[in-house]
N, C-alpha and C positions, 0 to 999 in steps of 0.2 A: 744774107752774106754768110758764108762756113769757114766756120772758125778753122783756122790750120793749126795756132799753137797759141800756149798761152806759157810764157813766162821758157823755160828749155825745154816744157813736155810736147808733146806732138799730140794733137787730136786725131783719135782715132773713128770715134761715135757718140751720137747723144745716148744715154740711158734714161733721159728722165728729164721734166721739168716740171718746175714746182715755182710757189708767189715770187718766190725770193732771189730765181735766177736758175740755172741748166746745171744738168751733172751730165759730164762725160768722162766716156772711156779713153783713157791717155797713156802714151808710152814714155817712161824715164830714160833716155839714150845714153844716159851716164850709166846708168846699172843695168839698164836694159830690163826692165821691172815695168809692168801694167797696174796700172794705178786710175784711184777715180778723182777725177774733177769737180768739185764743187765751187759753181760759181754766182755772186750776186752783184746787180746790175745796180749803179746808182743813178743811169739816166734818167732824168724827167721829174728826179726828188726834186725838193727842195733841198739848199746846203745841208739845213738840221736835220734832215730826216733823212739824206745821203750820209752826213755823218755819222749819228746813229746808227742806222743798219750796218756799214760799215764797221764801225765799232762793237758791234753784236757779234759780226760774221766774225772777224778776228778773235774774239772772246771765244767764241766755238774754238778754233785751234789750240788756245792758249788752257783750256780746262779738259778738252779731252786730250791734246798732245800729253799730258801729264799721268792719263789713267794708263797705265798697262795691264790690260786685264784680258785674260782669254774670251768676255762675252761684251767687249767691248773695241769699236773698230779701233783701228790703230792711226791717227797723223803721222805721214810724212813732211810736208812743208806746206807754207805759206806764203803767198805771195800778191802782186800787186802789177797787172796789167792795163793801162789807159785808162778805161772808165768802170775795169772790172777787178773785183778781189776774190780770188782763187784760196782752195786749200785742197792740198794733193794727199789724200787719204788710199788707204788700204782699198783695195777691187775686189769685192766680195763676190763671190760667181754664185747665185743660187737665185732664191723668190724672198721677196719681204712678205711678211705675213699676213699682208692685205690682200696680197696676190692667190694667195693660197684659202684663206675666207671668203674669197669671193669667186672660185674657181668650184668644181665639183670634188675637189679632192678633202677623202672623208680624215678624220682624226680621231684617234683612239683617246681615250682617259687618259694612257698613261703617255703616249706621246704631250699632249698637252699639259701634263706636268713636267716632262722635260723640259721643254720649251718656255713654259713661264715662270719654274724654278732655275733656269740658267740667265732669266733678262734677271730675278733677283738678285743672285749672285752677281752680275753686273752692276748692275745698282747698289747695295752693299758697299761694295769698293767704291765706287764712287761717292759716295755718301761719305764713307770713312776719312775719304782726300778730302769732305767739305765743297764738293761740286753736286747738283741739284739740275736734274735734266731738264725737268717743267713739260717736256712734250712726250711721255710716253704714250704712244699709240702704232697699231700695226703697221703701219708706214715703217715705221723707226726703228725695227726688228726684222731683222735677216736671220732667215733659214739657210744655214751654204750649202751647197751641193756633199760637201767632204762631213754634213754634220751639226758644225757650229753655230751656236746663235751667237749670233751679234746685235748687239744694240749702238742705231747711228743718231748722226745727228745731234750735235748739241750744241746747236744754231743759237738756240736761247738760253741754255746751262746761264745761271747765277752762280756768281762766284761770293764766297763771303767778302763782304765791303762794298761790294758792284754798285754802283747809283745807274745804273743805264734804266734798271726795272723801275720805270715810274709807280708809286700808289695810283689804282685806278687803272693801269694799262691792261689790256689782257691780251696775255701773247697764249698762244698753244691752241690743240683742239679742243672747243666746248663738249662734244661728246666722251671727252678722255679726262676734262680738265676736273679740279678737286674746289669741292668748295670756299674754299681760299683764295682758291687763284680766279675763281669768278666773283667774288668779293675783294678783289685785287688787294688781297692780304697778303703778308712776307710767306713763302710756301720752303718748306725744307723737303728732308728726306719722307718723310709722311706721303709728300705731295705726291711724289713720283710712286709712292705704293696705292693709294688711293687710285691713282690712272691704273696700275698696272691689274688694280683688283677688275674696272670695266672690259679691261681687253681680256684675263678669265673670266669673265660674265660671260663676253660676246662668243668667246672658244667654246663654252660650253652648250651652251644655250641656239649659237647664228644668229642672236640680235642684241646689238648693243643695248646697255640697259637704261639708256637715255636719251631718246630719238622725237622732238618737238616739232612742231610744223618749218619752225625758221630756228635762229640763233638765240634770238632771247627766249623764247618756250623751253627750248632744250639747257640752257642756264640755270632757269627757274628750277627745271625739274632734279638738276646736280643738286641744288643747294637746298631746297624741301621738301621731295618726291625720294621714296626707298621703294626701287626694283622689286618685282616680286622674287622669290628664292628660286634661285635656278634648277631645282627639282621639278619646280611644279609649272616650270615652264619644257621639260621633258620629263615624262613618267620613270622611264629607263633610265637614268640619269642618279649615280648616287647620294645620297642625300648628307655625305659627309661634306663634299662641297660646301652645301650651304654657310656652315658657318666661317671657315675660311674666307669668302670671298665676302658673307657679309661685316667681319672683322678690317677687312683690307677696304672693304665700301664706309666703314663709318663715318657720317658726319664728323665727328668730331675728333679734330687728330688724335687727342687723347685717348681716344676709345679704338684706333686702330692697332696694328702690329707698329711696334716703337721701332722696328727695322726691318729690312727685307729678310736677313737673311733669318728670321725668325717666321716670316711667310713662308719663305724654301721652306724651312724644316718641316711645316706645318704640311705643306703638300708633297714630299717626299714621304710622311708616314702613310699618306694614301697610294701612292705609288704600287705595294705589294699587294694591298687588297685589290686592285683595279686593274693589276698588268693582265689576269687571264680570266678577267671577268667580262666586265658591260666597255661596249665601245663610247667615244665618244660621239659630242657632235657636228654634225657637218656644217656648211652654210647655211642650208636650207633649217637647220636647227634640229633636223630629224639625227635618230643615234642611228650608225650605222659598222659594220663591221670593218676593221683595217685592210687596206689594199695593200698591193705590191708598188704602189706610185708614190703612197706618202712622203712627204718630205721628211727627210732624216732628223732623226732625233740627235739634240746635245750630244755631243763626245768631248766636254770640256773633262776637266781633272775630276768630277765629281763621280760616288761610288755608284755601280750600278744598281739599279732594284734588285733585294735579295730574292732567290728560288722560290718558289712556292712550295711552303709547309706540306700540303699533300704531298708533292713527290718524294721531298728528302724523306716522309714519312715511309712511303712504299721503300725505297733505295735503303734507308734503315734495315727493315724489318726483312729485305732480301738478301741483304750482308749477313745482320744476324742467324739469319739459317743456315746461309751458305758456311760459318766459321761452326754453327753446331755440326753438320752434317760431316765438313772433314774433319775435327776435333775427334767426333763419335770413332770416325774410320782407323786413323791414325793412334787412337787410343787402344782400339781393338787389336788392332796390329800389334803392336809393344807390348799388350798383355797377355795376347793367346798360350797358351802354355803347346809343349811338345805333345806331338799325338803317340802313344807309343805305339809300337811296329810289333806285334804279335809273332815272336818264333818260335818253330817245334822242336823241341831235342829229341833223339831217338829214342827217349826210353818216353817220349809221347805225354813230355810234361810241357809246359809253356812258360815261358818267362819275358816279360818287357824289356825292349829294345833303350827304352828310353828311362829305367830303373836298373842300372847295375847290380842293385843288391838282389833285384828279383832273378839276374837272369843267373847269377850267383845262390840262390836261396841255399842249391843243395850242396853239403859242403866235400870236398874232393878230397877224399881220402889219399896222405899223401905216401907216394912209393918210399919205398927203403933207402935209405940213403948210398947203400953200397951198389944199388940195383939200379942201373939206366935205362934201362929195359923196363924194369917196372915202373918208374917215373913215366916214360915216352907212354906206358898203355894206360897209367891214370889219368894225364892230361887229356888223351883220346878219347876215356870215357865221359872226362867233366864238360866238354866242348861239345856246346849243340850243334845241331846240323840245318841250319836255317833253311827254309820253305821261302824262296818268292810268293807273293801276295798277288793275284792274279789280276793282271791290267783290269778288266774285263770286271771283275768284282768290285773292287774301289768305285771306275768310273761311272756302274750304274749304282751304287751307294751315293758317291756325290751328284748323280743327277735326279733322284729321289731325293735327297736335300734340298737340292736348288727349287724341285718342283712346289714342294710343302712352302718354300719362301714368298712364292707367287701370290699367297694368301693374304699376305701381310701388309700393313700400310709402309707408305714410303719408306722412311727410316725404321723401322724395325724391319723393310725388305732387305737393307744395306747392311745392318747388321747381321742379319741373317746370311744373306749371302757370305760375309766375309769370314762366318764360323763354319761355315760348311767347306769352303775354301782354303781354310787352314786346317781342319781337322783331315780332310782325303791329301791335303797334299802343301805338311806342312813346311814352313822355309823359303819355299820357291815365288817368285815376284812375277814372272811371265805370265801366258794364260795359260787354260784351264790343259789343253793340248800340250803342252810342250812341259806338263808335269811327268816327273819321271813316273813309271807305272808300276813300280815297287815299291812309291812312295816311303822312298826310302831304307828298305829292307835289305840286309843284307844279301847274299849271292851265295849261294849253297855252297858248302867245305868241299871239297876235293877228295 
């Protein structure tokens, strides 16, 4: 039979079924919002054990409706249909990460720190509310299309006070589970790091680090069996990992990271050495280079991986020359002194254009003060009679300078150039052509 509606959502499509009852794709006709379905069937229990799960399933609503956290799904409602109990969650559009480890699609290092540094940061907060997942495994971890990890599911979240968790019970997956909870001990925030350290095993490596013929083999080997280090299960593979993920695997809670958000940090400082280095691993467990298919990396609030040290080093060291090279230019410019301009007076002496006193040296005898005449013929004789500087001269003088500059290394070419350039044709900002060809020189007296 197909389900048309549960509760005012509309069914759209199954996405999934799992022990506990079907998720589907549902529309809210009040907000007109797609939303997922999570449903558990109590036909065919017994009361207690309908009640139970029951009361589990609602416990899910009631400890994740309270997390608001960006790596973490979001509840909308709760409800209660005939023989089913429903909880209308956030519709995440991407792959859960089981899908993606068991697919050909490869993973880089650093992508896998995103990803298992953002279920921390999930975690963390959740921790901090006092809510404890118990099922952390690739299932329970969405990749969205737009980016986001999310962590689902907290079907079996303990709340503190909770009596549902019998001593002895073991809920979650034995391959994820922490030795506590396969000793069906009280499991806190540790627990959910312990899981989260096999699911980095399994990214790294493409094989879980606890795989038994059956259920109880695989228990045993949680509780006194330690994985080899995930180096030496890939050569290529850095070996900074190792202790991270064997700190997050320790036996004994005491001896692991005392919260997650101290494992982020842990794998965020491997982040920059690993962004443009060694790829990670794929399913098959072999390292392999990042594709254009990969599933997108966290874009929750966290900083991105700093640059890498090489480049800002080279981008340094080409600023720095860049601010010597015009510094060099512009200093040459503001200091170059005047070129003086060389003119002849008739009586065939020379004096500088650019020295007053010189072109003054000789001193002009002055006329009679009653004589006009005489005055008008002394000024006449004191005043030179300037010579133009012949285009034609200068410019093969500056291009015999430019030539000799060719010799030169870079920046002593620059400065050279820029002396040659102001000595033929001082003043002028344009190019070399559109310098006057008198370079300045007076224009012969009349």
């Amino acid at each position: 039979m197909t389900l048309a509606k549960l509760g005012r959502y509309e069914i759209i499509t199954t996405l999934g079924r799992g022990s506990m009852g079907v998720v589907y794709r549902a529309q809210d006709p009040l907000i007109e919002r797609a939303v997922a379905i999570k449903t558990v069937a109590c036909a065919g229990l017994s009361d207690k054990d309908a009640e139970e799960f029951e009361q589990r399933f609602f416990r899910e609503a009631k400890s994740a409706g309270r997390l608001n956290h960006p790596n973490i799904v979001t509840i909308h409602d709760v409800g209660h249909s005939d023989e089913l109990a429903y909880i209308a969650m956030e519709f995440l559009s991407g792959q859960s990460l089981r899908s993606i480890l068991d697919s050909d699609i490869p993973l880089s290092c650093t992508r896998i720190i995103e990803i298992v540094a953002a279920v921390a940061d999930g975690l963390a907060f959740a921790h901090a509310q006092g809510v404890v997942h118990r099922d952390i495994k690739p299932a329970n971890i969405m990749v969205q299309e737009n980016g986001i990890v999310k962590i689902t599911d907290f079907g079996i979240a303990q709340l503190p006070g909770g009596s549902l968790t019998m001593a002895g019970a073991v809920l979650g997956s034995p391959k994820y589970m922490s030795p506590e909870q396969v000793a069906g001990q009280k499991a806190d925030g540790r627990s959910d790091i312990f899981s989260l350290g096999t699911v980095l095993y399994e990214m790294l490596t493409g094989q879980p680090p606890f795989s038994g013929d059956n259920m109880h083999a695989t228990m045993y080997q949680v509780v006194h069996k330690d994985p080899p280090a995930p180096s030496s299960c890939s050569p290529d593979l850095p070996r900074e990992f190792d202790p991270i993920v064997a700190k997050a695997m320790a036996k004994d809670p005491a001896d692991r990271y005392q919260s997650a958000a101290e494992m982020a940090a842990d794998l965020r400082k491997q982040a920059d050495s690993t962004a443009a280095t060694l790829p990670a691993g794929s399913a098959s467990g072999s390292l392999v280079s990042p594709q254009q298919n990969e599933p997108p990396i966290s874009t929750q609030a966290n900083p991105p991986a700093p640059r890498s040290p090489r480049l800002l080093r080279y981008g340094v060291a080409l600023a720095l020359f860049c601010l010597f090279v015009g510094a060099a230019f512009f200093l040459l410019r503001s200091s170059a002194p005047p070129v003086p301009t060389e003119i002849t007076a008739e009586n065939g002496s020379k004096a500088s254009s650019a020295s007053p006193a010189a072109a003054t040296k000789k001193p002009i005898a002055p006329a009679p003060a009653n004589s006009v005449a005489a005055e008008q013929k002394a000024s006449r004789d004191a005043a030179p009679t300037a010579k133009a500087v012949s285009p034609r001269n200068w410019k093969e003088a500056l291009q015999a300078d430019l030539r000799a500059c060719d010799e030169l290394s870079v920046i002593k070419k620059v400065v050279c150039i820029e002396k040659a350039r102001w000595k033929h044709c001082p003043g002028h900002w344009g190019t070399i052509d559109d310098c006057p060809s008198s370079t300045g020189a007076q224009k012969p007296a009349s």
